[in-house]
C-alpha positions in Angstrom: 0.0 0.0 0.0 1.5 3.7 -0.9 2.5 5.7 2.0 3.1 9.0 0.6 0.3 10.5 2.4 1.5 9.0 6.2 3.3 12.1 6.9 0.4 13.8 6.9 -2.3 11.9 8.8 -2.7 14.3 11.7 -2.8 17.3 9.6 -5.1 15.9 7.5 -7.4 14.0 10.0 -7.0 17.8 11.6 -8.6 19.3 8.5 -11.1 17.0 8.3 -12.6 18.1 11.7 -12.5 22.2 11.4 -13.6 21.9 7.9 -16.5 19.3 8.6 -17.2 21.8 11.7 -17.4 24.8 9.4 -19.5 23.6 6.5 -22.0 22.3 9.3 -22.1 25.9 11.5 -23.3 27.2 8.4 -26.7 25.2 8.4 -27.3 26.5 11.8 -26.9 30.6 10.4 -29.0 29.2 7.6 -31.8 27.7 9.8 -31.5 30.1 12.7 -30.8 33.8 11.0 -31.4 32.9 6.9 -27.4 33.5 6.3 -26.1 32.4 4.0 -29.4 32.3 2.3 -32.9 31.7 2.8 -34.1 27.9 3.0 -36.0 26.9 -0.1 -38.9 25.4 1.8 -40.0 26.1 5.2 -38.5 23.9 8.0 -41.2 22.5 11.2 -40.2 25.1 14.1 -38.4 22.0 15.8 -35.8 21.7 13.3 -35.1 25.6 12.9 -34.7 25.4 17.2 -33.4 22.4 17.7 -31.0 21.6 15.4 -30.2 25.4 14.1 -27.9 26.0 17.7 -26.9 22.9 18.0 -25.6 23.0 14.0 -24.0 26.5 14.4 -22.5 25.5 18.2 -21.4 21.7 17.2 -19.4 23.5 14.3 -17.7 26.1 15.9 -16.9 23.5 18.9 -15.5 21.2 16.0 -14.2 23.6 14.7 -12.0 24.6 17.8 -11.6 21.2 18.7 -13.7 22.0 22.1 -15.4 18.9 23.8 -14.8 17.5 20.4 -15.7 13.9 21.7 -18.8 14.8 23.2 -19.8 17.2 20.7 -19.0 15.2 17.2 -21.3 12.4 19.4 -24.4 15.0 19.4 -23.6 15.5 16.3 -23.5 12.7 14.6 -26.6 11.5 16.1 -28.8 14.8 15.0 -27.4 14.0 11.2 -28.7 10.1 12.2 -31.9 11.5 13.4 -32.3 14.4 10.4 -31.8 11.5 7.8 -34.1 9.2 9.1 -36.9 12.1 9.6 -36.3 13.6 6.4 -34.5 11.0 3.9 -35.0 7.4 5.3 -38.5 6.9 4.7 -38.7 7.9 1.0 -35.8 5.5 0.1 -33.4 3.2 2.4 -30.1 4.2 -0.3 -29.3 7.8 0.4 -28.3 8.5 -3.4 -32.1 8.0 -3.8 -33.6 9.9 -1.1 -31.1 13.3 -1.2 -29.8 12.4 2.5 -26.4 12.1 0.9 -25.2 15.0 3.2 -26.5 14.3 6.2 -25.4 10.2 5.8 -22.1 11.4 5.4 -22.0 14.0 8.5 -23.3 11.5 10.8 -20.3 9.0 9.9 -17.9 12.0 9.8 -19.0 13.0 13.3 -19.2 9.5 14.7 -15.5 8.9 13.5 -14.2 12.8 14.9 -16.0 11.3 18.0 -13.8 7.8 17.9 -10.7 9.7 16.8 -10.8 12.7 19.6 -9.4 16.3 19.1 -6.0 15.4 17.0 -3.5 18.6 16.5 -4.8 22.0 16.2 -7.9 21.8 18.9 -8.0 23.2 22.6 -8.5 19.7 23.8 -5.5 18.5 22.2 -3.4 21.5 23.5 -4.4 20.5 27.2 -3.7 17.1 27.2 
């Protein structure tokens, strides 16, 4: 198996977690104050209070690398819960029922949460 990339695991695996926490903050502006845009359809009042904060917190706590554990854990189970709600019951494959995003955060998340903090975080820098 090439090796090339070894050298770079932390950095990488590091990237992985404030970029995953920065796309995701931004469907919490979206939901909670309509930046960066407005939501084509109208979410149930649940989803816009429920998941908006914890969206916008969870990322910028990713982002940081802040309680990362515990936080990529909430995480990945609101993307778990948001495809089954939304996606799962129209179609099992996400490619079929449009939960391709929200499959893919939950397994990020649940991995960040397996993984911990890595370089770069304030977890990481107090341990």
């Amino acid at each position: 198996m090439a090796k090339f990339m070894q050298p770079f695991e932390a950095q990488t695996y590091a990237a992985l977690r404030i970029l995953s926490g920065f796309a995701f903050l931004w469907h919490g502006t979206q939901k909670l104050f309509g930046i960066p845009r407005e939501m084509g359809t109208e979410a149930p009042a649940f989803v816009i209070y429920v998941a908006g904060p914890l969206e916008l917190v969870g990322g910028v706590l990713l982002m940081v690398g802040l309680f990362t554990r515990w936080t990529a854990f909430i995480c990945s189970g609101l993307m778990a819960a948001a495809y089954w709600m939304a996606h799962g019951t129209n179609h099992l494959l996400p490619m079929m029922n449009g939960g391709e995003l929200a499959f893919l955060y939950c397994f990020i998340f649940l991995f960040i949460a397996a993984r911990g903090p890595g370089i770069w975080s304030v977890d990481g820098a107090s341990s």
